[in-house]
C-alpha positions as CSV (number, residue, x, y, z in Angstrom):
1,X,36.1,-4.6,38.5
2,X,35.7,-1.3,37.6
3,X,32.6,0.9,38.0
4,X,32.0,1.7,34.3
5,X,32.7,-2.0,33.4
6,X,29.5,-2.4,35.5
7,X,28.0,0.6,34.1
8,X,28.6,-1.0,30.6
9,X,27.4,-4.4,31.7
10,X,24.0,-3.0,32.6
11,X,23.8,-0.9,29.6
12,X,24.4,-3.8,27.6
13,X,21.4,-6.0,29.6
14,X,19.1,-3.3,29.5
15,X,19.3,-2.9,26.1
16,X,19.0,-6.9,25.5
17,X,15.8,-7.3,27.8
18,X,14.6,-3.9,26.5
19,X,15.0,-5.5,22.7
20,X,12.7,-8.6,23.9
21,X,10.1,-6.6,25.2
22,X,10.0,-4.7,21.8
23,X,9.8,-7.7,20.1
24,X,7.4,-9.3,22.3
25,X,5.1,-6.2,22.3
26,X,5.2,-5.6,18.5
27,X,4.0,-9.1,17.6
28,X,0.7,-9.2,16.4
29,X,-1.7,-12.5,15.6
30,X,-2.3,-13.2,12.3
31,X,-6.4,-12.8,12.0
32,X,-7.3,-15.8,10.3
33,X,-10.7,-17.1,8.3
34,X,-12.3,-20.2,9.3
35,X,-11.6,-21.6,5.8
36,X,-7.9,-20.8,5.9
37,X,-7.7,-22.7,9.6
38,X,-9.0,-25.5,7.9
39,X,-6.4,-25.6,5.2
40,X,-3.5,-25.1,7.7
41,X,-4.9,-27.9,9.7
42,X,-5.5,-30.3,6.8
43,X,-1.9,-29.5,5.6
44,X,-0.5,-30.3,9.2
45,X,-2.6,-33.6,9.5
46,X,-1.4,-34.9,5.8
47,X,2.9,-33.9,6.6
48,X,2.0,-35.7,9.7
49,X,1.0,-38.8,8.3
50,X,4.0,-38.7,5.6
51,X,6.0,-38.2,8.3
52,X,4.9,-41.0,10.2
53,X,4.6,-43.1,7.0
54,X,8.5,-41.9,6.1
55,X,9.7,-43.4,9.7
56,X,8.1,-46.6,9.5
């Protein structure tokens, strides 16, 4: 192959990887109360039984 199809080919990686790290780097964690962990949790326990009760 040619040398700028390689040249391409890495500019095209480098901008891929260099997108993920953004994106990994930019996410931030939600802070979260006690009392809205509860609900999230609650909510996940009921679909879970529904779930279960839908495949029986």
């Amino acid at each position: 192959m040619p040398w700028y199809v390689w040249l391409i080919l890495l500019v095209v990686f480098g901008s891929v990887i260099g997108s993920l790290l953004m994106l990994r780097d930019g996410a931030k964690k939600i802070p979260l109360t006690e009392e809205q962990l509860k609900k999230i949790k609650a909510r996940n326990a009921r679909l879970d039984a529904e779930e279960k009760r839908e495949k029986e």
